[in-house]
C-alpha positions as CSV (number, residue, x, y, z in Angstrom):
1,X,68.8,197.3,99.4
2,X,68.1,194.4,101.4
3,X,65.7,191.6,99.7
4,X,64.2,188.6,101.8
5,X,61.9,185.9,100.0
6,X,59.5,183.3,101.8
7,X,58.0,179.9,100.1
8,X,54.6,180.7,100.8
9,X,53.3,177.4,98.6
10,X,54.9,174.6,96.5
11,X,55.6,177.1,93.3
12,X,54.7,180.4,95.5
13,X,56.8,183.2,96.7
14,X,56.7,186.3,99.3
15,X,59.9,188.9,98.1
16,X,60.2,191.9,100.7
17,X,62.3,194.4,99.5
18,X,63.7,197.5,101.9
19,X,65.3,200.2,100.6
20,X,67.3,202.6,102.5
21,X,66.2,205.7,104.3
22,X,68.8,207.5,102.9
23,X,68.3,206.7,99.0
24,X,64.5,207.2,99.5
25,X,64.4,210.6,101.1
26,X,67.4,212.0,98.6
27,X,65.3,211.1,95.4
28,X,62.1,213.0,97.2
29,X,64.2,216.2,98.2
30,X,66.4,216.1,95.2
31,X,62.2,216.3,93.1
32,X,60.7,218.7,96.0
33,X,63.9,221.1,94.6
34,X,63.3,220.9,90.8
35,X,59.4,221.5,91.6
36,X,60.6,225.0,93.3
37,X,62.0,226.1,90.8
38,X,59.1,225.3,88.3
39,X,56.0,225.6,90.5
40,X,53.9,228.4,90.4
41,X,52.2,229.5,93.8
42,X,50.1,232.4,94.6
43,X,51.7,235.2,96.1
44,X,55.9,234.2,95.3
45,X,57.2,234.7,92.1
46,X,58.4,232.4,89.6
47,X,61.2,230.3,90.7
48,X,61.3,232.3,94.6
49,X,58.9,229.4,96.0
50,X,60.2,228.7,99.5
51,X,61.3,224.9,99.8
52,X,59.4,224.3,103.0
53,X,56.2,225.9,101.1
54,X,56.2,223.4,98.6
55,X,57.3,220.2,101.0
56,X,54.3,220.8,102.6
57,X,52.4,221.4,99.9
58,X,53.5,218.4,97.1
59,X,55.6,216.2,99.8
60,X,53.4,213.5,99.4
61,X,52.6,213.4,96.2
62,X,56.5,213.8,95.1
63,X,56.8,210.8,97.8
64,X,54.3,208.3,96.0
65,X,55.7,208.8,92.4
66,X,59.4,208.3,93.8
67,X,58.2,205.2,95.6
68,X,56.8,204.2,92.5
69,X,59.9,204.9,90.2
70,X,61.6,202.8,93.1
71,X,60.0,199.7,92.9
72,X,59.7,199.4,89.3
73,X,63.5,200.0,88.8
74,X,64.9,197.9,92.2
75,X,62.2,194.8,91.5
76,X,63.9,193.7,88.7
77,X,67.4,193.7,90.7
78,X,66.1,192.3,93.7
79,X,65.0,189.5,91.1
80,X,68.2,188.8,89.8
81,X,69.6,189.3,92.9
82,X,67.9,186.0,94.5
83,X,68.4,183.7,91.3
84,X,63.9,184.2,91.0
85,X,62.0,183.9,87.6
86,X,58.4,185.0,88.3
87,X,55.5,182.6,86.1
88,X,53.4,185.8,85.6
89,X,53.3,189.2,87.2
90,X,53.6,190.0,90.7
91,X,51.0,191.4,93.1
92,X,53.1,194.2,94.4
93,X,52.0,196.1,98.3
94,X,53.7,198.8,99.3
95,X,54.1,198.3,103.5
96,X,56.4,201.5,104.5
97,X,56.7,204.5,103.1
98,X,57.2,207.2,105.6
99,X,59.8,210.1,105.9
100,X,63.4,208.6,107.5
101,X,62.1,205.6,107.5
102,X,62.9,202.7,105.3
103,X,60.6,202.1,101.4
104,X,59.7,199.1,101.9
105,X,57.4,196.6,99.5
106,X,56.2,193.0,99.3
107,X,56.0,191.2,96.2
108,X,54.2,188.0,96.0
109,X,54.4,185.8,92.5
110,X,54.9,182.4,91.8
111,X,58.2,180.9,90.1
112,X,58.5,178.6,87.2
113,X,59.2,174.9,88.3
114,X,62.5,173.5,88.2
115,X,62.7,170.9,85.6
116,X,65.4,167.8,85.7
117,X,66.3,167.0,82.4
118,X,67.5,162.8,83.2
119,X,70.5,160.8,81.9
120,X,69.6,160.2,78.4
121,X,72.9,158.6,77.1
122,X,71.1,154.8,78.0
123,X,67.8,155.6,76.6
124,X,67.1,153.0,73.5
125,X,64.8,154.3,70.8
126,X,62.8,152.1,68.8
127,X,62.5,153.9,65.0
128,X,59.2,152.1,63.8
129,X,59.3,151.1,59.9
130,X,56.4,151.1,57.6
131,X,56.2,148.8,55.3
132,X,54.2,149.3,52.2
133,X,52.7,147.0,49.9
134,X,53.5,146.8,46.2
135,X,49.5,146.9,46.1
136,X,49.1,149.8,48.5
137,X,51.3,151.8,45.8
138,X,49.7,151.1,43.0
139,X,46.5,152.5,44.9
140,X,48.1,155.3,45.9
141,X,49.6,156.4,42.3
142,X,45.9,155.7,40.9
143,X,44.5,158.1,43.4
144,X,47.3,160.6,41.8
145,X,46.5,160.0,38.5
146,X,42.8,161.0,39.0
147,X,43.6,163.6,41.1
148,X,45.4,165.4,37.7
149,X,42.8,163.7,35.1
150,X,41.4,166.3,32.7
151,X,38.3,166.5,30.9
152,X,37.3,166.7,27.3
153,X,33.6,167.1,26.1
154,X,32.2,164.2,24.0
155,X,29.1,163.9,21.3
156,X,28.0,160.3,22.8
157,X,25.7,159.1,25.5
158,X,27.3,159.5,29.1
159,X,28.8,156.3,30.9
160,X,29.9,155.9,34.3
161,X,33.1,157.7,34.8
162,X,31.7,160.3,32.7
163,X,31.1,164.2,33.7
164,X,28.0,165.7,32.9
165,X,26.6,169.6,33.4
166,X,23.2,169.7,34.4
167,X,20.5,172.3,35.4
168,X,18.2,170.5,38.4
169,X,14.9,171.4,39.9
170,X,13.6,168.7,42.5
171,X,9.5,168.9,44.4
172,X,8.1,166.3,46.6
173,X,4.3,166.5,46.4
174,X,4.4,168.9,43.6
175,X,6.6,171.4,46.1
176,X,9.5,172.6,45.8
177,X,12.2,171.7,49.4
178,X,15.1,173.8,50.4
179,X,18.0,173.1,48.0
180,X,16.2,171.6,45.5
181,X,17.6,173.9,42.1
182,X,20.9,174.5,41.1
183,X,22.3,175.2,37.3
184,X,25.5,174.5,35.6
185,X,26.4,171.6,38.2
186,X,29.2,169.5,37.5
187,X,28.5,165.8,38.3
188,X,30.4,162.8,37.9
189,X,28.4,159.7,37.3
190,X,29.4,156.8,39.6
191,X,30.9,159.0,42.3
192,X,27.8,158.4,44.8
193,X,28.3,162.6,45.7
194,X,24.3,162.6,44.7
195,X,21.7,160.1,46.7
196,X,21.4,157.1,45.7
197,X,19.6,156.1,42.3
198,X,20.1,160.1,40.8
199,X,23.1,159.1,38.8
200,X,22.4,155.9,38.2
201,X,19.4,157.4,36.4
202,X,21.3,159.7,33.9
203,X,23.8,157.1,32.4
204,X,23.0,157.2,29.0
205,X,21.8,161.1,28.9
206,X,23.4,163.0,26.0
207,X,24.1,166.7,25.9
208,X,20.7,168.4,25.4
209,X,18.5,166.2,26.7
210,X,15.9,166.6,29.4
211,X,14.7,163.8,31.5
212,X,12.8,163.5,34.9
213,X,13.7,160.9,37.0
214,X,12.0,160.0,40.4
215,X,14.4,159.3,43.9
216,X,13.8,158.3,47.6
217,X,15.7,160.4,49.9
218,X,17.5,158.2,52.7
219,X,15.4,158.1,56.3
220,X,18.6,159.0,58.1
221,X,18.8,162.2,55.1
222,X,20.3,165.3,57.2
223,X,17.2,167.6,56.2
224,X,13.7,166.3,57.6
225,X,11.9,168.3,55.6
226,X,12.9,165.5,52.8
227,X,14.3,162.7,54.5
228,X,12.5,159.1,53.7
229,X,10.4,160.9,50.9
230,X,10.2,160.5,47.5
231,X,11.1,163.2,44.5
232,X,10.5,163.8,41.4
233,X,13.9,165.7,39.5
234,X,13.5,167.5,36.4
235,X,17.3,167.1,34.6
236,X,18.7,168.9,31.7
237,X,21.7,167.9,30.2
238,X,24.0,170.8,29.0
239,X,27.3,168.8,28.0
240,X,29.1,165.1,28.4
241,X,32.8,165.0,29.3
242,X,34.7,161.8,29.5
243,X,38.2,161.9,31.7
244,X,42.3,161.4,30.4
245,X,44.3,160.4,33.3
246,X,48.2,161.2,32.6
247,X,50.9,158.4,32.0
248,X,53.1,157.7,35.0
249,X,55.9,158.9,33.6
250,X,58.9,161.8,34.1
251,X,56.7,164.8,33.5
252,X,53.7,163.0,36.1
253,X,56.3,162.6,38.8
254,X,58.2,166.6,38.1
255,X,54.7,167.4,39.0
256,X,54.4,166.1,42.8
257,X,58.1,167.7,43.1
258,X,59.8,164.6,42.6
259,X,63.4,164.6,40.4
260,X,64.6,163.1,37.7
C-alpha cells in the first residue's frame, strides 16, 4: 500500500491511497469463487456455475463491495501510517478501480491543530484572598437562620414578620383582571413579595377576619391590563403564624454539614 498526503489548507489534508493490483484482484476472484458455488443460474445446476459465467455476470458488483471492504479497513492504516488524526470524517472518492490495475482512493479531511503547551516552570500565580468582614458574617448566618425558621400559629393580631393564610379576590372597576383570586396563600407581611401598600394593609388582621383593602398597581406593573390602576381586594384571613429562628449552635451548624 502506498499512501501520499498533500496540505491542501492551513488545517486541511488530501491522503491518496493505492493499493496493489495484486491484493485487489485476489480478494475479487477469491468472492467471484465462493459466489459459484452458491449462485443459482438458469440452466446449470447448483454449485456447476461456470466461473467465467458468473465473472461476467456479478464481476462488478463483487468489484465495488471489495473496493469498499478495502478502504474502510486500509484507511485506518494509512492513518496511522502518516502520524494523521482527522477533526471529523473524511470525504472519501474512489479514483481507480479497474481490473489489473491499482484501487486507488482520495481522502480529504482536516487534522486537529498542533498545540504547544509553553515552559510553565517560571509562571508566577497570584492566589487572590477574600477577606470577609466580621459584619458580612453575621449577615450571612442571619440569612441562615431564616432560611431554617419554623412557624407556629398564634391567637393575636398579625405583625410584621408575621405569616398569614389568606383567600384573595381582586376587580378594578367592579371587574375581575387575570390573576386576581387565589386561596390558601401563604404571605409574609413585610416581605414586599405583594405590591406595595397590600401588606402593609393587613398588619393587625387576626385569623377569621375579612377586610377589603384598596391598592394602586405600579405604572411600570408587568401586566397592562392592571398596571397604574387602582383595586379594590377582598381578604379573608384563615390563620396567623409568627416565626422561631434556631440558636446558632452545634445542632444549627450539623445541619449545613459542618462538624463538631
Amino acid at each position: 500500500m502506498q499512501v501520499s498526503v498533500e496540505t491542501t489548507s492551513g488545517l486541511g489534508r488530501r491522503m491518496k491511497v493505492q493499493i496493489p493490483a495484486e491484493q485487489m484482484d485476489q480478494q475479487v476472484d477469491s468472492k467471484l469463487q465462493q459466489l459459484s458455488r452458491s449462485v443459482r443460474i438458469d440452466g446449470f445446476r447448483p454449485g456447476k456455475v461456470p466461473l467465467g459465467v458468473v465473472k461476467k455476470r456479478y464481476e462488478s458488483q463483487v468489484r465495488e463491495e471489495t473496493a469498499a471492504e478495502l478502504i474502510a479497513s486500509t484507511y485506518e492504516q494509512a492513518l496511522q501510517q502518516e502520524n494523521l488524526k482527522p477533526a471529523g470524517e473524511p470525504n472519501i472518492e474512489q479514483t481507480q478501480n479497474r481490473s489489473g490495475e491499482e484501487l486507488e482512493y482520495v481522502a480529504i479531511f482536516d487534522v486537529f491543530p498542533d498545540i504547544v503547551i509553553p515552559e510553565m516552570s517560571d509562571l508566577k500565580i497570584e492566589r487572590p484572598v477574600a477577606e470577609v468582614t466580621d459584619t458580612e458574617i453575621g449577615t450571612m448566618l442571619e440569612k441562615l437562620r431564616n432560611q431554617r425558621k419554623t412557624w407556629t400559629k398564634v391567637e393575636r393580631a398579625a405583625a410584621n414578620g408575621d405569616r398569614i393564610e389568606i383567600d384573595f379576590e381582586g376587580t378594578v372597576d367592579g371587574q375581575p383582571f387575570n390573576g386576581n383570586a387565589a386561596k390558601n396563600v401563604p404571605l409574609e407581611l413585610g416581605s414586599g413579595s405583594m405590591i406595595p401598600g397590600f401588606e402593609e394593609q393587613l398588619v393587625g388582621v387576626s385569623a377569621g377576619d375579612s377586610k377589603m383593602i384598596e391598592v394602586t398597581f405600579p405604572k411600570d406593573y408587568g401586566s397592562a391590563e392592571v398596571a397604574g390602576k387602582t383595586a379594590e381586594f377582598d381578604i379573608t384571613v384563615h390563620s396567623v403564624s409568627e416565626p422561631a429562628v434556631p440558636e446558632l449552635d452545634d445542632e444549627f451548624a450539623r445541619a449545613f454539614g459542618v462538624g463538631d
